[in-house]
N, C-alpha and C positions, 0 to 999 in steps of 0.2 A: 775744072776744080778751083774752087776760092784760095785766093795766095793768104797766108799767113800774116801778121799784122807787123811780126816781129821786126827791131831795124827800120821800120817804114810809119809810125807815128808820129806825126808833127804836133810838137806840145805850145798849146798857147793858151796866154794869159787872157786875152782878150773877152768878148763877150759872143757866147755863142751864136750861132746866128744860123739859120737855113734859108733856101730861096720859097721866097714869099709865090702861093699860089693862089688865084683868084676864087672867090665862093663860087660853085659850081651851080647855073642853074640862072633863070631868069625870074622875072619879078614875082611870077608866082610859085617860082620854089623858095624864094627869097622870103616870101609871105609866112609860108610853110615854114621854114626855118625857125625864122621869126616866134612864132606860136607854140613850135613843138619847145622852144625852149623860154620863151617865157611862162608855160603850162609846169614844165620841169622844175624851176624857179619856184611858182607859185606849190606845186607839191612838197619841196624840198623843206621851206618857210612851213610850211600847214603842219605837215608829220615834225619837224622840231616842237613848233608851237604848243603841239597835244602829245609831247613826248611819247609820238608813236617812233621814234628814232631819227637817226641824224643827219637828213637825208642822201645817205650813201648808196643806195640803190633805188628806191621809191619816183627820182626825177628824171632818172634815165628808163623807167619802165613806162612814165605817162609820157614823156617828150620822142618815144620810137613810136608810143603808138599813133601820134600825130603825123611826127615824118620816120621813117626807119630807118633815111640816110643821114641822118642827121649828128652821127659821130663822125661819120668822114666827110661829111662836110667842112664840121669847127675844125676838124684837125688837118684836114686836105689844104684849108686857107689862111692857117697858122705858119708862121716865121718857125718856131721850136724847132729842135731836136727834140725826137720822138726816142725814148727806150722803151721795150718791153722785155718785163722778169716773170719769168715762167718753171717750172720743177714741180717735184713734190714737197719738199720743204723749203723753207729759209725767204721765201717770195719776200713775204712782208716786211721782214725786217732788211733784208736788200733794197729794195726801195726807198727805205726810211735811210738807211745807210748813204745811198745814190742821192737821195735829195740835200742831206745835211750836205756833202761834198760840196752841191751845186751850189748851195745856198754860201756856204763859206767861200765860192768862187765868184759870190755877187751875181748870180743867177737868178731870174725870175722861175720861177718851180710851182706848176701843177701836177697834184697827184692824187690816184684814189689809196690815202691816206691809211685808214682807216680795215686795209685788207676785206673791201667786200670787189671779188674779181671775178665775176659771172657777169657776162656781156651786159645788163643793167647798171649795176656799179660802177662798170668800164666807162659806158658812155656818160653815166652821172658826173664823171671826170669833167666832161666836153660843158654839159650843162652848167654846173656850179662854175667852172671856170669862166667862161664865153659870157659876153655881153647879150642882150635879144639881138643884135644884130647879125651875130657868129662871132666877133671879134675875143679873141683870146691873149691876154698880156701875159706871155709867158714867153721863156728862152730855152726853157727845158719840160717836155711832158716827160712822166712817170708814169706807167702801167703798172699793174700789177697782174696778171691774166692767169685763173685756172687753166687747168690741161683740159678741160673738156672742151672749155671753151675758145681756146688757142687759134681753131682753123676756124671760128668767126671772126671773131676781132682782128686777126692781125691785118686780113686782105681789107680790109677798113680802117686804121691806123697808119697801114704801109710804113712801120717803124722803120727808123734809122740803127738802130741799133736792138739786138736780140740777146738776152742772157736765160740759158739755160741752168738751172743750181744744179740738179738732179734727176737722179727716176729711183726711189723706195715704191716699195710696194705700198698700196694706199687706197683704201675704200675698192677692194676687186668687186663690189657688187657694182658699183655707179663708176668707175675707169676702167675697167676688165686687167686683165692681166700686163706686166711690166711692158712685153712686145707691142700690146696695141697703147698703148699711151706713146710708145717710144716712135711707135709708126707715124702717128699722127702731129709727131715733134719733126723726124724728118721730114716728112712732105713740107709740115711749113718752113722749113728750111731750106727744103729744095727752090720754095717759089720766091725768094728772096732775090731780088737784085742785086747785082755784082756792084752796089756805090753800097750796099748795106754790109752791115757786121754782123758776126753772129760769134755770139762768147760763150763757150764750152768749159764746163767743169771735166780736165784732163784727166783726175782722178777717179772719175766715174766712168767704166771700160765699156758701159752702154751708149752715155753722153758723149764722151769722146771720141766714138763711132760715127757718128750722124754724115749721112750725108755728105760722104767725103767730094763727090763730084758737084755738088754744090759752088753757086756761081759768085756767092758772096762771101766775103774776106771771111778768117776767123781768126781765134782769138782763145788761147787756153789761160786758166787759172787753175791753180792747187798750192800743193801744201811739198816744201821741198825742206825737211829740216829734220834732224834727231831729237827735237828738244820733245817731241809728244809720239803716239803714235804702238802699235805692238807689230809682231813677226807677223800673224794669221790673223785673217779678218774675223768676227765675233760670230758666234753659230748662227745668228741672226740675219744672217747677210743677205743679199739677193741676187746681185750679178757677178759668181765666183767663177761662172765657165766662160772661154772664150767667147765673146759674141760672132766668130768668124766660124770657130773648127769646133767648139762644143767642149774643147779639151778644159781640164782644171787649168783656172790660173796660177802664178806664182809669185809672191807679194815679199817687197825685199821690207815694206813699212806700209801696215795698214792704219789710215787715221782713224773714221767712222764706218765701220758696217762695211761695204765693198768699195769704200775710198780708199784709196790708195795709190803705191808704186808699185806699178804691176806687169807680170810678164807672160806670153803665152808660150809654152816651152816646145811645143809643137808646131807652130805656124809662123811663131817671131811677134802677133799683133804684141805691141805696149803701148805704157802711157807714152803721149805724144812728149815733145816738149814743151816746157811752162814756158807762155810767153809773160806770164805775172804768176810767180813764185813768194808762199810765205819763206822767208828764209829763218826766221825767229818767233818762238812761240811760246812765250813764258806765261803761263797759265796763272792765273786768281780767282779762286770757287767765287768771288765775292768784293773783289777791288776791280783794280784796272791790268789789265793784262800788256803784257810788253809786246806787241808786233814790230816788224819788218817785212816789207815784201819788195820783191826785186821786182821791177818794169823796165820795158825800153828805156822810160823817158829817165831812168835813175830808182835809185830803192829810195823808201818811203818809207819810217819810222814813227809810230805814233803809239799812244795809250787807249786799248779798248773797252771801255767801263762795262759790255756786255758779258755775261760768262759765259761760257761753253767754248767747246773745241768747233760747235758749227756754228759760232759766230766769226771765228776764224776765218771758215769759208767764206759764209757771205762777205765781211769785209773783201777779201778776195775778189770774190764777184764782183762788189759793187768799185773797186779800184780798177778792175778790168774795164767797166762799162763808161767811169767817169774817162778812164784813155781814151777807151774807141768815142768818146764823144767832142775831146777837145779839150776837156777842163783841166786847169790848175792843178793841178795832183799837189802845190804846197798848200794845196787849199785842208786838205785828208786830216791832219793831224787835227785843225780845228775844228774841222766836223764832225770827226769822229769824239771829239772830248765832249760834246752835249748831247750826247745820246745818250736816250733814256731807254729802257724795255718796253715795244710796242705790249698794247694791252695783251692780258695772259701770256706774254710770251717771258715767263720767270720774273711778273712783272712782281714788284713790292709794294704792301698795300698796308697804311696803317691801320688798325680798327681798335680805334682806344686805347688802351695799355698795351695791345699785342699786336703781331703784327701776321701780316698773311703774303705766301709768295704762291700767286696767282702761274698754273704752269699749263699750257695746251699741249696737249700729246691727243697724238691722232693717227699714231700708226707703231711699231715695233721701232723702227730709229728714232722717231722725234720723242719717245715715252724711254727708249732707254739710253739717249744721249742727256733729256733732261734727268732722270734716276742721276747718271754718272753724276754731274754739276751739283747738284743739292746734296748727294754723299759724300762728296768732300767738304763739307760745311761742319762744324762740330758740332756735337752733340746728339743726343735722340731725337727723333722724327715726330711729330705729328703731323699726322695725313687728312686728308680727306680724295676720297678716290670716288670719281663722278663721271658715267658715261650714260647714253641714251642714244634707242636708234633712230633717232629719227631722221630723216630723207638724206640732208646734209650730211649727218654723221655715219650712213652707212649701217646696213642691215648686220653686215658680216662680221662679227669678234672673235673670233677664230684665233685669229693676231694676238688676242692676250694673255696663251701660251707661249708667245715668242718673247714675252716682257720679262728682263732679269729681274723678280721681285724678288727673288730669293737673295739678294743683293740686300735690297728693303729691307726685308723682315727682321736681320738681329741688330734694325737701328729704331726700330718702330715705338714708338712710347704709347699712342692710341690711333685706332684706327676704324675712320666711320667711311661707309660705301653708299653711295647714293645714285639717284637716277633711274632710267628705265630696265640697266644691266645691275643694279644693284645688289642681286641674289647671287649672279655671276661672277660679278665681281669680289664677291665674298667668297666664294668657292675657289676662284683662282690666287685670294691670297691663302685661304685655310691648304692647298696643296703648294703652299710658297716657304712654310713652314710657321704662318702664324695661326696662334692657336684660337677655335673658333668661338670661343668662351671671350676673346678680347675684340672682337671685333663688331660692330656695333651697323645694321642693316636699316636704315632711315631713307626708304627711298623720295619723298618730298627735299627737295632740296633746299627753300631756306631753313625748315628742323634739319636737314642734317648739317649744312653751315651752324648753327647754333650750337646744336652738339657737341660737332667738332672744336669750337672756339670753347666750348667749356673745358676740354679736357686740357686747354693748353694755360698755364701758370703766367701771371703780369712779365712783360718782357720779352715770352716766349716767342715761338714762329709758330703757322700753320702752314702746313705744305697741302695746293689744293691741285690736284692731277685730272685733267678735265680734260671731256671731249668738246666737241665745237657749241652746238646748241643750252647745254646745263652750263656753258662759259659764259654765256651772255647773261643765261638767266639767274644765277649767283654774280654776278657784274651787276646787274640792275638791281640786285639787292643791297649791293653796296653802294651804289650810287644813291642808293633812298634812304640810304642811311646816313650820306654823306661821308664814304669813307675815301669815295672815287669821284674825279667829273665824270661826266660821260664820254665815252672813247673815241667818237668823233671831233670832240673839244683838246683834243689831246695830242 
């Protein structure tokens, strides 16, 4: 079983550094190498150029098909420290998080940026980073890796360090159900190396299961504080029975959905203990929120310009992961102060006189954590509500009976539905309690972006609640309008 980290981290200042391994492979893997990634390169260049996108995945999908080893190569012959972030929510902006730290600790920092983390994107990393030679000038790699994708990438990575955020329920057509994502999380955990880490959300009674005979260290984070928080986790929840004995749990403080302090009253399993604890959590729908979180190395105090209660988290995470890697922890408070909102993640978007707060939801928690954060803003809503099925985004909407809109509805000032679930979605607010005479069915989505900006007054906000796919493509409408750069630029 992996010993605990707690007590046993040595904090330094210095500059990270891992043992240098040689490119694997002789002159004419060397060749190969060489070409899958100057190929990569020259795609990456081409698709900007013709703003077919920015090449976040496109150079890792021509550079494997020359060589296929060729992300564990650049990364097998790199000095770095390797992390990978992995769950259902929060990846992207833990990352973004992880990097600011390193970057405030005088880190050189590769990452795939831009949250495209299907093994193309991943390797795009390698590419865009690395010289044609393989050579990569970096002190710290940053992952970002789906769950589907997880038991590819990582045995090609052979990260240093692992962080798990979660497990929501999330796209059951294309991940199947909570058990087989969580299975597919333990195995690669299990093949971890006993010099590796691997960092556990304590609050999540699935997460903080994994794998307990597991060879490599771990590493819990949560949430240990009165200041946020309710008795019973929200009907919406997913993992409220024992993962051991099937029994109900028993929650002395639930944060989000089945995060929590939790207890099983029949067998004993609970949360473990925090080895990185928020201790203070002083909430702003819209400023900077006041954190503390206790670590080995010392507690850590800084201002979070992100809102939400799972920004909390992730910070969390990512204060876990900058431990297990080495870094400055006084480095936190200034990396954390230039954080902006990865794109659509509550990001704010001027467009002329009015403005638009750009929001990805993509499942029952990440749709009704962001709800929470925008209802504590003043005044009435304007919405736009926009989902489509398309492959990425999951066949299955079922889920958006589980979304508190009834919450929404007596803030609602106008409300247009767009996309390929556009009819659906109007049916799920008309049984939310808005009335169907007010709601406005435009499934083209720049008319129903148009629309929507009509009904809202100089000054105003437009609240735009989106799935993955109709995100990009309301983004690119704003980007040709000049209201946004493009999200790779960012």
């Amino acid at each position: 079983m992996g010993e605990p980290l707690a007590g046993t981290i040595q904090q330094t200042t210095g500059t990270v550094r891992a043992r240098r391994r040689p490119t694997r492979g002789g002159p004419l893997a060397r060749t190969r190498l060489a070409l899958a990634l100057s190929a990569g390169k020259l795609a990456g260049k081409t698709g900007r150029m013709l703003k077919l996108g920015g090449g976040t995945s496109f150079p890792g999908i021509v550079a494997r098909r020359i060589d296929p080893t060729v992300l564990r190569k650049v990364v097998g012959a790199s000095t770095a420290r390797k992390i990978v972030v992995c769950g259902s929510n929060g990846k992207t902006t833990t990352c973004r998080m992880l990097a600011a730290i390193a970057r405030a600790a005088d880190q050189r920092v590769t990452q795939n940026r831009s949250g495209s983390n299907l093994l193309p994107g991943v390797t795009a990393v390698a590419v865009n980073g690395a010289s044609i030679f393989g050579g990569l000038d970096a002190d710290v790699l940053v992952f970002e890796i789906d769950e589907a994708t997880i038991r590819h990438a990582v045995p090609e990575i052979e990260p240093d360090v692992v962080i798990v955020n979660n497990i929501f329920r999330d796209q059951l057509d294309r991940y199947g159900e909570l058990y087989a994502v969580a299975a597919a999380l333990e195995n690669m955990i299990r093949a971890l190396p006993a010099e590796a880490t691997v960092i556990l959300n304590g609050d999540d009674p699935l997460v903080a299961g994994f794998a307990p005979e597991a060879q490599a260290k771990r590493l819990y984070f949560g949430i240990r504080t009165e200041d946020v928080g309710t008795q019973v986790p929200e009907h919406a929840a997913d993992t409220i029975r024992c993962v051991r004995c099937q029994h109900d749990l028993e929650y002395t403080n639930a944060y989000i959905s089945h995060l929590g302090a939790y207890r099983c009253p029949n067998c004993g399993y609970a949360r473990p203990a925090l080895d990185v604890a928020v201790t203070r959590a002083r909430l702003s729908p819209d400023g900077v929120s006041e954190i503390a979180v206790e670590t080995p190395a010392g507690t850590v105090a800084f201002g979070l310009p992100l809102p939400g209660l799972h920004n909390v988290y992730n910070a969390a995470g990512a204060i876990a992961g900058a431990l297990a890697m080495g870094l400055d922890l006084g480095a936190v408070p200034a990396g954390m102060a230039g954080l902006r909102p990865a794109f659509g993640r509550l990001e704010d978007i001027q467009a002329g006189d009015k403005h638009i707060v750009l929001c990805f939801v993509k499942n029952p928690i990440s749709y009704n954590t962001t709800l929470r954060t925008i209802l504590q803003r003043p005044g009435q809503k304007h919405v736009l509500s926009v989902h489509s099925n398309a492959e990425t985004d999951g066949e299955d909407f079922a889920w958006l009976w589980d979304i508190d809109l009834e919450e929404l509805a007596p803030q609602l000032a106008s409300l247009v539905t767009a996309g390929k679930k556009a009819e659906e979605l109007a049916m799920r607010f008309k049984y939310a309690g808005v009335p169907e005479e007010t709601i406005a069915v435009i499934p083209d989505r720049p008319q129903a972006l148009d629309a929507a900006l009509a009904n809202v007054p100089p000054g105003g906000t437009l609240y735009i609640l989106s799935g993955y796919t109709p995100l990009h493509e309301l983004r690119r409408v704003m980007q040709q309008r000049g209201w946004v750069a493009p999200f790779w630029e960012e």
